[in-house]
C-alpha positions as CSV (number, residue, x, y, z in Angstrom):
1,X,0.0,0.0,0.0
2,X,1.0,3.9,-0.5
3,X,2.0,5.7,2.0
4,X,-0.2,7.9,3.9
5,X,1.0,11.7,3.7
6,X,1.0,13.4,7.2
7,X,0.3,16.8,5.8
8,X,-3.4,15.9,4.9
9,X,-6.4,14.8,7.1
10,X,-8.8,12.1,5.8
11,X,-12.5,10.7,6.6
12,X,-13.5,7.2,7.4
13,X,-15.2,7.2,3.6
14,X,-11.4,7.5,2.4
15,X,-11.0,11.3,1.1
16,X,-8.2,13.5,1.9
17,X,-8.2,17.2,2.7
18,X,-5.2,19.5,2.0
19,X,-4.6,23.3,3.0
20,X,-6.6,23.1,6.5
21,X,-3.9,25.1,7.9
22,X,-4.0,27.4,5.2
23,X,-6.9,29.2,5.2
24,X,-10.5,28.7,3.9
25,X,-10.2,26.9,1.0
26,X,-9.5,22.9,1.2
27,X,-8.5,20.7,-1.7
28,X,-10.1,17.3,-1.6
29,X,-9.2,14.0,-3.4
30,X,-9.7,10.3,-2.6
31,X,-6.8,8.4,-0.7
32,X,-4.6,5.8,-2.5
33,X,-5.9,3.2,-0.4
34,X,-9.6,3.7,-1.8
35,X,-8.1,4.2,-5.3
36,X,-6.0,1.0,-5.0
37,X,-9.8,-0.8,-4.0
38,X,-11.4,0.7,-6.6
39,X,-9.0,-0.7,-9.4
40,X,-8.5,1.2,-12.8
41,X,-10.8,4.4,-12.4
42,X,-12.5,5.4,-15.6
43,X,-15.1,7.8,-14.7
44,X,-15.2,10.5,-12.2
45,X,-18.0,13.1,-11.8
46,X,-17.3,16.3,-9.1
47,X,-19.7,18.5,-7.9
48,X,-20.3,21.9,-10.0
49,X,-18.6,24.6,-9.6
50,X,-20.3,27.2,-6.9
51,X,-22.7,24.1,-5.7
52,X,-22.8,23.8,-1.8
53,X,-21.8,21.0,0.1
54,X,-22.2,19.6,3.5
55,X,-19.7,17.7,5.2
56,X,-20.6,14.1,4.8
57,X,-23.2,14.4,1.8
58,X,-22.6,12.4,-1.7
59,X,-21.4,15.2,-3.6
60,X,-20.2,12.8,-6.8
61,X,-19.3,9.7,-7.7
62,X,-15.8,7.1,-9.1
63,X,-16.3,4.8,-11.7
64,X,-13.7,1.9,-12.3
65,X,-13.6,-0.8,-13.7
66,X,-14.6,-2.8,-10.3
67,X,-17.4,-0.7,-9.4
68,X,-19.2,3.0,-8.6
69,X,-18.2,4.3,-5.0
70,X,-19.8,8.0,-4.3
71,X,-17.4,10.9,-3.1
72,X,-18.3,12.6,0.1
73,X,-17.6,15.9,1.1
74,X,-15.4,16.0,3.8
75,X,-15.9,19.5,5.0
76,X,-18.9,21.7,4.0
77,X,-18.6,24.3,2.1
78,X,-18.9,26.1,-1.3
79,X,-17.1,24.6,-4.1
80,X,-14.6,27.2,-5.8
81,X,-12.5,25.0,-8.6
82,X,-13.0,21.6,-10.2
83,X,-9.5,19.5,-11.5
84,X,-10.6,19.7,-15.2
85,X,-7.7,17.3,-15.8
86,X,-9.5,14.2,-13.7
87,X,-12.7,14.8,-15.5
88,X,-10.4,14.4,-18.5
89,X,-8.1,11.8,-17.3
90,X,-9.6,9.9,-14.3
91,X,-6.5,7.3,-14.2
92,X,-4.9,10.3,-12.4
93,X,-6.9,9.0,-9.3
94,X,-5.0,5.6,-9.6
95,X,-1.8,7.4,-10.5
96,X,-1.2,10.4,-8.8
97,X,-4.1,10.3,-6.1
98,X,-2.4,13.1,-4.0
99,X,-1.2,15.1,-6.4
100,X,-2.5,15.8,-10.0
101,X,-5.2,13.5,-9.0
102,X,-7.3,15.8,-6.7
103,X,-10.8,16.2,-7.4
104,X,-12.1,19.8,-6.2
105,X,-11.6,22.8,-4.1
106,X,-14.0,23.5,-1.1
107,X,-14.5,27.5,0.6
108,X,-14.9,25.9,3.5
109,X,-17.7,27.4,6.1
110,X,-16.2,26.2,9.3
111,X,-13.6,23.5,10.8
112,X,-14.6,20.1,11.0
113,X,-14.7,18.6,13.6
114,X,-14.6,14.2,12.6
115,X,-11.1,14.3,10.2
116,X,-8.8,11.9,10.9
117,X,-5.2,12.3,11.2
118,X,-3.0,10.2,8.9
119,X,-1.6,7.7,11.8
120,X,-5.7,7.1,12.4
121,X,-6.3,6.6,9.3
122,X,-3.1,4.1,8.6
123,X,-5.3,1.9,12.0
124,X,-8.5,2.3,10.1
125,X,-7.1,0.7,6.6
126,X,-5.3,-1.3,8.3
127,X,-8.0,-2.6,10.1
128,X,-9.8,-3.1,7.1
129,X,-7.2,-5.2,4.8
C-alpha cells in the first residue's frame, strides 16, 4: 500500500483534505488506499462549480472498472474550482491520487470537527485489509 502523507487529514469514507492550515479553502481528493480498492478508475464526476456542500453528503461519484463508490464531502462548504484534468483523465486517481489527481476545491464554512489524522487513518485501513 502507498503511504499515507502526514500533511493531509482524511475521513472514514477514504477522502483527503489538504490546505486546512492554510486558510479557507480545502482541496479534496480520494486516498490511494480507496483508489487502490477501486482498481482502474474510468469515470469521475465532481460536484459543480459554486454548488454547496455539507460535510458528509454524496457530492459525486468514481467509476472503475470494479465498481461505482460515491465521493463525500469532507468538509462543508462552497465549491470554488474543479480538476478539469481528472474529469479528462480519471486514471490520475489511480496514478497520482495526492497530487495531479485531486478532485475539487472547497471555501470551507467552518472546521470540522470528525477528520482523521494520517496515523488514524493508517489503523483504520489497516484494520480493514
Amino acid at each position: 500500500m502507498s503511504s499515507i502523507p502526514d500533511e493531509l487529514s482524511y475521513t472514514k469514507e477514504h477522502e483527503w483534505v489538504a490546505g486546512l492550515d492554510d486558510g479557507l479553502t480545502v482541496t479534496v481528493g480520494i486516498t490511494a488506499y480507496a483508489a487502490e480498492q477501486l482498481g482502474d478508475v474510468v469515470y469521475v464526476q465532481v460536484p459543480e462549480v459554486g454548488a454547496s456542500v455539507a460535510a458528509g453528503d454524496a457530492v459525486g461519484e468514481v467509476e472503475s472498472t470494479k465498481s461505482v463508490s460515491d465521493i463525500f464531502a469532507p468538509v462543508g462548504g462552497e465549491v470554488v474550482e474543479i480538476n478539469p484534468a481528472v474529469v479528462d483523465d480519471p486514471s490520475l486517481v489511480n496514478s497520482d491520487p495526492y497530487g495531479e489527481g485531486w478532485l475539487f476545491r472547497v471555501r470551507i464554512e467552518e472546521e470540522p470537527e470528525d477528520l482523521l489524522s494520517s496515523a488514524e487513518y493508517g489503523a483504520l485501513t489497516a484494520a480493514e485489509s
